[in-house]
C-alpha positions in Angstrom: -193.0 59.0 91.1 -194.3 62.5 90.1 -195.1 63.9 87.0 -191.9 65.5 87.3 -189.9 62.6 87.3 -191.5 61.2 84.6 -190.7 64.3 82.6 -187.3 64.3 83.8 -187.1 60.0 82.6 -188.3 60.5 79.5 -186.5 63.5 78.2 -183.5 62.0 79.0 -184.2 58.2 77.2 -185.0 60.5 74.2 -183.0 63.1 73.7 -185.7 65.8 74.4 -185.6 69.4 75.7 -187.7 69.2 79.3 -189.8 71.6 78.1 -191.1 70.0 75.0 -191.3 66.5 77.2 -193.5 68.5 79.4 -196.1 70.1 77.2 -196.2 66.7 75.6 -197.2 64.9 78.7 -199.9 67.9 79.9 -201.3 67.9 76.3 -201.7 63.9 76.8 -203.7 64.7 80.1 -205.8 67.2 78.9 -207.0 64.8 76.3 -207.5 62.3 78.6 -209.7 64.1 81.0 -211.5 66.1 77.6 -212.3 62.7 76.4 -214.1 61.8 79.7 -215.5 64.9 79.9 -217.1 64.3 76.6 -218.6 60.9 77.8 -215.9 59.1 75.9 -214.0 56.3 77.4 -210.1 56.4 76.2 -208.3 52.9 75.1 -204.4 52.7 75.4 -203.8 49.2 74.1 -201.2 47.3 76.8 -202.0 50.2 79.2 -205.4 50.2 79.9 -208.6 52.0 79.7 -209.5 55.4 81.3 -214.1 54.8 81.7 -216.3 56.5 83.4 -218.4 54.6 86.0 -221.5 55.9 87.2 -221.9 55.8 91.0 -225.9 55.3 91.9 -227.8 57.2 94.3 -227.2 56.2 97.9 -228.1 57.8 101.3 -225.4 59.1 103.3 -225.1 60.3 106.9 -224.0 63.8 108.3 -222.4 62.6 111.7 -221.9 65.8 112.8 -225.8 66.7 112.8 -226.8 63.1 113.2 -229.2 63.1 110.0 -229.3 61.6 106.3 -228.6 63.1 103.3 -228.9 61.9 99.8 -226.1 61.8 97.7 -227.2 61.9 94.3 -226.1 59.6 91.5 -223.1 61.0 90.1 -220.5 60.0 87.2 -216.8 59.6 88.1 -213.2 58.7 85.9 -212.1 55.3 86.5 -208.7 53.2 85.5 -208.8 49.8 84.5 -204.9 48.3 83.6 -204.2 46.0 80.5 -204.0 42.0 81.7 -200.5 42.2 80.3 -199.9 45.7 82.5 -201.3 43.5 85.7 -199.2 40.4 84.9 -196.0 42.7 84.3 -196.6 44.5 87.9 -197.3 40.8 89.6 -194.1 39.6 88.1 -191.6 42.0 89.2 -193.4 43.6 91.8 -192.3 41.2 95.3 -195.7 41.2 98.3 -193.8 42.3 101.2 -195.3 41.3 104.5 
């Protein structure tokens, strides 16, 4: 599913111009990711949560030069889903093989 499609879904369950759905959705987003930004973690209560998770220093290796590099310790967005989001997908969702 694309952002487009959710657009597309939700203006039609209520009623809205595409338009409006649209800007809603992006506004949402940019709120999101301003939040994080801001070293604020986000809450959406039977979603999830939107955190940031620091990553710690680690050496890497170039493999193309054959030498290592340190990558330095670095913050980056993470997702975390409700337990009631998780049960929901486990329920309807079948394993295929």
């Amino acid at each position: 599913m694309t952002k487009a499609d959710i657009v597309n879904n939700i203006s039609s369950k209520l009623g809205l111009e595409k338009g409006d759905t649209q800007r809603v959705i992006e506004a949402f987003m940019d709120e999101v990711i301003k939040s994080l930004e801001n070293g604020e973690n986000v809450y959406l209560r039977g979603f999830g949560s939107f955190t940031i998770k620091k990553r710690a220093e680690k050496t890497g290796r170039n493999i193309t030069k054959g030498t290592s590099i340190i990558i330095p310790a670095h913050n980056v967005p993470g997702f975390k889903p409700a337990k009631s989001f998780v049960e929901s997908v486990k329920a309807k969702v079948k394993v295929e093989d």
